[in-house]
C-alpha positions in Angstrom: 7.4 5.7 -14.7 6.9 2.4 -13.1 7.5 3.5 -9.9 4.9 5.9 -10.0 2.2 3.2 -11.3 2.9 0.5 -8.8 2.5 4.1 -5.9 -1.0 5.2 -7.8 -2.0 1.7 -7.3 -1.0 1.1 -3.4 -2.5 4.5 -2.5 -5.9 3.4 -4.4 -5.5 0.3 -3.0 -5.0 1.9 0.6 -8.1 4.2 0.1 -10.4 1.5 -1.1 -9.5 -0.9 1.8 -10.2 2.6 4.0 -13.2 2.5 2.4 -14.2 -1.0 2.8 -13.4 -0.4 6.8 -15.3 1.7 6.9 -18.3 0.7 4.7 -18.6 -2.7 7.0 -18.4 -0.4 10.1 -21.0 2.1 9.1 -24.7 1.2 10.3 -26.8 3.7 8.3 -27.9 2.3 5.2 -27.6 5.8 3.3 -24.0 6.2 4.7 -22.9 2.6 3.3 -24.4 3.0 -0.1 -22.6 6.2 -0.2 -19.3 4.5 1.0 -20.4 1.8 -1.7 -20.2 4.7 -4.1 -17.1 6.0 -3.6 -15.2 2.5 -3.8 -16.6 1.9 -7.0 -14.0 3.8 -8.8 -11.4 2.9 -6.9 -11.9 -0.9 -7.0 -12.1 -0.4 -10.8 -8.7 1.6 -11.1 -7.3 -1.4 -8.7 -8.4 -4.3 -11.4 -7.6 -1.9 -14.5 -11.2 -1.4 -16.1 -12.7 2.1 -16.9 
């Protein structure tokens, strides 16, 4: 069971910092608030709040 824990938390980890990438790279302001978005969720699974 641990195993699988510390693996849901790399591969959110891995997709927020995707995320991130891309959310610094993006130069549309409707496409970064929309990458914004989508880390939201994932940054809160990373530091454990719902």
């Amino acid at each position: 069971m641990l195993l699988i824990t510390i693996m849901y938390y790399v591969i959110t980890g891995y997709l927020a910092v995707l995320c991130l990438y891309n959310f610094l790279k993006e130069k549309s302001v409707q496409n970064g608030v929309m990458y914004a978005i989508i880390m939201l969720p994932l940054l809160l699974r990373l530091f454990r709040l719902k």
